[in-house]
N, C-alpha and C positions, 0 to 999 in steps of 0.2 A: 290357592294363594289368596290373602289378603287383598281388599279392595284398598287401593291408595287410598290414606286420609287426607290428601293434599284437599280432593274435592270431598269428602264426606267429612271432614271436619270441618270445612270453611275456607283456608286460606286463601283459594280459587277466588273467591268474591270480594276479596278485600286488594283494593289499587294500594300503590308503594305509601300512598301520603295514607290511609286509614292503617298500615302497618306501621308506620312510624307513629301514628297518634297512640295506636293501640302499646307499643313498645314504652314512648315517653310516659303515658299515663299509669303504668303500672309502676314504671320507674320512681317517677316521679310521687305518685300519691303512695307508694310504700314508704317514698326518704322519708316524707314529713310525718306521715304515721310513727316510724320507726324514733325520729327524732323527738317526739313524746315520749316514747317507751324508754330511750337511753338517757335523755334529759336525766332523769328520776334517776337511772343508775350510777352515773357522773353525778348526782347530788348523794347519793346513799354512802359514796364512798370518801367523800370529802366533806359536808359541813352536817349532814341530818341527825348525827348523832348526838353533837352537844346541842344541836337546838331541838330535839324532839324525846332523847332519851338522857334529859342535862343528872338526874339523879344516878343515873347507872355511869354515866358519864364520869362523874364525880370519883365514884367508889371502886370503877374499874372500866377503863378507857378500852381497852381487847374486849372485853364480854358488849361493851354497845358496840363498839365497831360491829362485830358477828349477829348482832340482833338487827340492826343497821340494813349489814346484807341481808340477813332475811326477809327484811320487807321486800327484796325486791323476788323475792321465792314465791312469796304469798300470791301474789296475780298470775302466777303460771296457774297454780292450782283451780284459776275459773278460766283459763284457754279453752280447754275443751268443752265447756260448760256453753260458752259467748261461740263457740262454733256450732253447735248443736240447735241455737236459738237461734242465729243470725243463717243456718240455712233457711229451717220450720217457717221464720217469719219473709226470708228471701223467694217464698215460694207462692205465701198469699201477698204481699204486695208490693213486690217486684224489687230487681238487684239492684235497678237504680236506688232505691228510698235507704235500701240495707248499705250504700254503699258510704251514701252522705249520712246516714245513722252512724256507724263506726266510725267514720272521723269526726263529727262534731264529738262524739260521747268521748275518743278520748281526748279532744283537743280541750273542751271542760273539765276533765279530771285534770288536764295539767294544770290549766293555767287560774282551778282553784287551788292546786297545791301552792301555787306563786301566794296566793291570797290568807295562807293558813297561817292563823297567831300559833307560837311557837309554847313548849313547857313554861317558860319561863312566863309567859302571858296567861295562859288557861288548865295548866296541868296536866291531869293525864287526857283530857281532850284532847288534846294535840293528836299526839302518836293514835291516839283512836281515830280521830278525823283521816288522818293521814293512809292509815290502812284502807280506812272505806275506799278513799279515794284511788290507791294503786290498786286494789280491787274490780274500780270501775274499769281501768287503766288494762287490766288483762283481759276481760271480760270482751272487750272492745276488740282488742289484737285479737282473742279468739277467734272471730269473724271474718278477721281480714288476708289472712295469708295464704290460705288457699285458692281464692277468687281469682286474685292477682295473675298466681302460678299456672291455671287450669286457662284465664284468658290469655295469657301470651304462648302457651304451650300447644292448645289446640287449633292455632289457628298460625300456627308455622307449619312451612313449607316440611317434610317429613326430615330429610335430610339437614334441618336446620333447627331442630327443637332445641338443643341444650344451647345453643346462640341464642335462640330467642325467649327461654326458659332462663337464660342468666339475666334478664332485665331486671324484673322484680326482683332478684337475689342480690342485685347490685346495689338497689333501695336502702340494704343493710348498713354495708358501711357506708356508704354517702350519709345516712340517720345520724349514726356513729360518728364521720367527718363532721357534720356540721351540730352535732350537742357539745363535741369533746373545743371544737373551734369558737364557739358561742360561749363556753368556760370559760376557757383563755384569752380571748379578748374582754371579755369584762374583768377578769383579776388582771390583767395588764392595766389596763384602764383606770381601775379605783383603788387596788392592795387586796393584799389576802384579808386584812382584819374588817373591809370595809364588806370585801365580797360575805363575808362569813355573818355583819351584822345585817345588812339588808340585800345588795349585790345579787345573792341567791337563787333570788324572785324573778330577778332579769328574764334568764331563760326558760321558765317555766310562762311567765306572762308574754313573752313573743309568741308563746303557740297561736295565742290566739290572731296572729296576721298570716301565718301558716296555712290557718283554717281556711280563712278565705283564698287566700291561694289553689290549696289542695282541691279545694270546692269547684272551683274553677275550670283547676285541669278535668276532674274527672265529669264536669259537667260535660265538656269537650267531648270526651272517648262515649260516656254514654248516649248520646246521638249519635252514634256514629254509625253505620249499619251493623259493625262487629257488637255492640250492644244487644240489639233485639236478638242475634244469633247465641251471644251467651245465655241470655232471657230463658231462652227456650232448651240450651243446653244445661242452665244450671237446674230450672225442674227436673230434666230428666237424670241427673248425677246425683239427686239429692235422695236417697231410697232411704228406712227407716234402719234406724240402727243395730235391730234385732237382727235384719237380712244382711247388713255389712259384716258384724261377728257370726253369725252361722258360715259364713259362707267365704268369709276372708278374713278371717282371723290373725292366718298366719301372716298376709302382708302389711294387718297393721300393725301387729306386733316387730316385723323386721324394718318396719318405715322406722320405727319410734327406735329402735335400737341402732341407726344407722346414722340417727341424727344426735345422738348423744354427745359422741368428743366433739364435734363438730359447734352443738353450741355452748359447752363446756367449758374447751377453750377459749371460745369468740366473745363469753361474759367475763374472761378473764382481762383478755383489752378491754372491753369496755366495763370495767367496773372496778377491779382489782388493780392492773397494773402499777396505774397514776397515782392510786392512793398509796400502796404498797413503798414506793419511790417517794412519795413528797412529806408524809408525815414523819416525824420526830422518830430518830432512833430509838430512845429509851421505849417506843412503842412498835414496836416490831418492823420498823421503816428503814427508809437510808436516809432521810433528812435532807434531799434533794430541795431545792429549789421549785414551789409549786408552778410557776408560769412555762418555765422552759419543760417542765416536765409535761405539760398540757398540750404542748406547740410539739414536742416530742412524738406521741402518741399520735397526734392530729396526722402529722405528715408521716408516721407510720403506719396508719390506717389504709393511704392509700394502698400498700401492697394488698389487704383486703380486697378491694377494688377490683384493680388490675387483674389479680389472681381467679377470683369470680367471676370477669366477661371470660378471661382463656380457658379456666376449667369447665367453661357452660361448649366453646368453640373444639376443643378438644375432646369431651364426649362422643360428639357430632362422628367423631375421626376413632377414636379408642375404643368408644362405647364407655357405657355408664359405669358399670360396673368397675373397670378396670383406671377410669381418671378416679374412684373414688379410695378405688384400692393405694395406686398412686396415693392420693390425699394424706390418704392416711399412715403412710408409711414416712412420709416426710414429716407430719405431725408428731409422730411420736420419737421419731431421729432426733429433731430439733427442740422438742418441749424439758429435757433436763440442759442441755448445753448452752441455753437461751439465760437461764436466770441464774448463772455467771456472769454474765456479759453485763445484766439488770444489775448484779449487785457490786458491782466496782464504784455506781455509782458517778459515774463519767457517764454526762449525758448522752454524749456520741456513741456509745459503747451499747447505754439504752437504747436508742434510737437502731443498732443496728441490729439490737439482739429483738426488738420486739417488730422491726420493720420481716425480718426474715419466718419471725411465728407469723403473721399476717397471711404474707404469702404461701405456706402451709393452709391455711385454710382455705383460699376459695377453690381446689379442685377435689371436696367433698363439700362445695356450697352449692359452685358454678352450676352442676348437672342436677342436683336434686326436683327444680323442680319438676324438668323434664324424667327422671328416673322413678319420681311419684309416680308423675300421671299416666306412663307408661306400664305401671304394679298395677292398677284398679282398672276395671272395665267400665265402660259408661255410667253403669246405671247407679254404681256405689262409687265416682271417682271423687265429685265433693267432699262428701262423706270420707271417703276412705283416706284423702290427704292430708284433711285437717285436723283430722284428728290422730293420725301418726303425727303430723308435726307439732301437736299441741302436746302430746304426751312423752315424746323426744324432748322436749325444752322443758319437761319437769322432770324428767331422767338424767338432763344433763345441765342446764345454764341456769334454771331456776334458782339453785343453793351450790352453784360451784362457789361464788366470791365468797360466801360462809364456810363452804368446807375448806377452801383456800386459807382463809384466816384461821382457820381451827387448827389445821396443818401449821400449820406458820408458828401459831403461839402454843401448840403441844410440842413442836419440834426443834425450835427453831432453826430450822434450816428452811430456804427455798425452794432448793432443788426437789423437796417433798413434795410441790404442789407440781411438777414438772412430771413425778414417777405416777401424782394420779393419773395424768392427761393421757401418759404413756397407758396404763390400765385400761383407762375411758377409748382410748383409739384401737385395742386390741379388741373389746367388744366390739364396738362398730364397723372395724375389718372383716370379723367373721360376721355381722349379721347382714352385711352387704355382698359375702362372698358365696352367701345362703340365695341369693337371688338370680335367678336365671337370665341373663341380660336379654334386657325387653327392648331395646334400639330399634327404632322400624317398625313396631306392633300399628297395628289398625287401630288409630283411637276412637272407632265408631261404634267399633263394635267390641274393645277390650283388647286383650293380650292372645289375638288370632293368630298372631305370626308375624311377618316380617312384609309389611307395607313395601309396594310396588315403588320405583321411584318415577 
């Protein structure tokens, strides 16, 4: 039998107040992370196109939309790149420095996109400038999501990982809650036509009081003794990438297939929905009302939320496997009968149809990152998490809001972006169903068996 991880991973050593710091801080410095990262998606799908792509704009309003979302595709593709670098360099000088690295670098990507003259100003500079800069923007995120997942995971009580594994995952939508809330209070506030000429800028230039914030917290958690104890766990997690694919191949290939519909559909809230619903019929929309549609989505997010802490709590009880199975079986029930409900165009009708896809998501969010860190054994589990989840989000959320629009205006029907999700979630059933449920494994030493309680 397995040596409990209670005491060889840590959480023995840690009193209730360094478990709560350690919970808040990953919470906490993932929203405002994450809140960078969705900013830019909530701006991709509502003003970036006529102020960045104003020529294509002109000649054909569908094809910038769809170029639009793809910027937001483009920074996936350096995730895995910015996780790769942000261990190599988390290893010569140390997690602390890596940690306030990734949130200043992305918190500067944003809050220079706030700062960036538009087509209409500098020409094709713009949209150049503007790529670098969501570039810098993944690069960053690369770094940051496995850290998060591996310090709240390993240092839960055995019986309590996907509780304390849904902290960080809860970061998401809270990111998501206050980008999409930060929108809509400022088009409440000045109009669509004001937000559209400068308003814009607002929430990308708040990042920078975020920063300090974030800074803040995590200076907090990194003093804290669970600190030095990651320090020393993340050298040893970080092996070189040649011994992670010889030797676990298969699990990053099934991490990264498991996380597909999952963040597929969750860029569909956050990026597609709202625009979908607010822009002009003659453009593939319902011509909704942009505020309440913002404040819509806002307070539909929460079911994201709520579904996220119960799917992390019900792991705990189901095992991983079987809350994700669940997941995804209510995902793909719900993703065609949902955008009927969107398209009546009765806000309340929105709000209920996209409150209930929410909650569909978090019990294949809640457990993941307990169900990661529980796939890879110590010596490759850095490695081996981040970089599943970095190549899942370019399998699935990176160019969904583009193949959604593609779908949309090759079809025009909605319910077609509904039957991919249903596609996207059948994949990721069977690649989660491929996994032998790891609940209770020895995190010290890998996937030995079934941890003592």
């Amino acid at each position: 039998m397995a040596t409990s991880d209670a005491t060889a991973s840590g959480p023995g050593t840690l009193d209730t107040r360094e478990k709560r710091k350690v919970l808040a801080g990953t919470m906490v410095g993932t929203t405002i992370e994450w809140y960078d990262f969705f900013i830019y998606a909530q701006a991709a799908g509502l003003v970036l196109a006529p102020l960045f792509l104003a020529p294509m704009e002109a000649a054909s309003p569908a094809l910038a939309q769809v170029l639009s979302f793809a910027t937001i595709g483009i920074s996936f593709l350096f995730r895995p790149l910015g996780a790769i670098v942000a261990g190599h360099l988390g290893d010569r000088i140390g997690r602390k420095k890596m940690l306030v690295v990734t949130l200043v670098m992305m918190g500067l990507a944003t809050c220079l996109i706030g700062l960036l003259p538009t087509y209409a100003q500098i020409g094709m500079a713009a949209p150049v400038l503007l790529i670098i800069l969501r570039i810098l923007q993944g690069f960053s995120a690369g770094g940051e999501w496995g850290g998060a997942a591996l310090m709240s995971v390993e240092h839960a009580p055995v019986h309590k990982r996907g509780f304390f594994g849904a902290y960080p995952q809860i970061g998401v939508p809270c990111g998501m809650i206050l980008a999409t809330f930060v929108m809509w209070v400022i088009t409440a506030a000045i109009g669509q036509d004001a937000f559209l000429e400068w308003g814009w800028r607002i929430p990308f230039l708040l990042s920078f009081l975020l920063i300090i914030i974030g800074h803040l917290i995590r200076k907090s958690v990194e003093e804290s003794p669970v600190f030095k104890l990651m320090q020393q766990r993340r050298t040893e997690s970080s092996a070189p990438l040649g011994r992670l694919f010889k030797n676990h191949t298969r699990e990053v290939v099934l991490s990264a297939l498991i996380f597909i519909a999952n963040n597929a559909a969750g860029y569909l809230v956050i990026a597609f929905l709202a625009t979908y619903a607010s822009r002009p019929v003659e453009e593939f929309g319902l011509g909704m009302e942009r505020g309440p549609v913002l404040l819509a989505t806002t307070l539909a997010s929460f079911g994201w939320l709520i579904s996220t802490l119960y799917g992390g709590i019900l792991s705990d009880k189901l095992g991983r496997v079987r809350t994700f199975q669940l997941g995804y079986l209510l995902l793909a029930a719900w993703s065609v009968p949902m955008w009927f409900m969107v398209d009546t165009g009765n806000i309340y009708m929105y709000f209920a149809g996209v409150f209930v896809f929410t909650l569909t998501l978090g019990f294949s969010y809640g457990p993941q990152s307990a169900l990661y860190a529980e796939m890879f054994p110590a010596e490759v589990r850095y490695s081996g998490v981040s970089i599943g989840y970095a190549l899942g989000a370019i399998l699935g959320g990176a160019f969904a809001p583009m193949i959604a629009e593609l779908l949309l205006t090759e079809t025009g029907a909605s319910w077609s972006i509904g039957a991919y999700i249903v596609v996207a979630s059948a994949v990721s059933f069977l690649g989660v169903s491929l996994v032998k449920e790891p609940k209770g494994v020895d995190l010290h030493v890998g996937a030995a068996g079934p941890a003592s309680e």
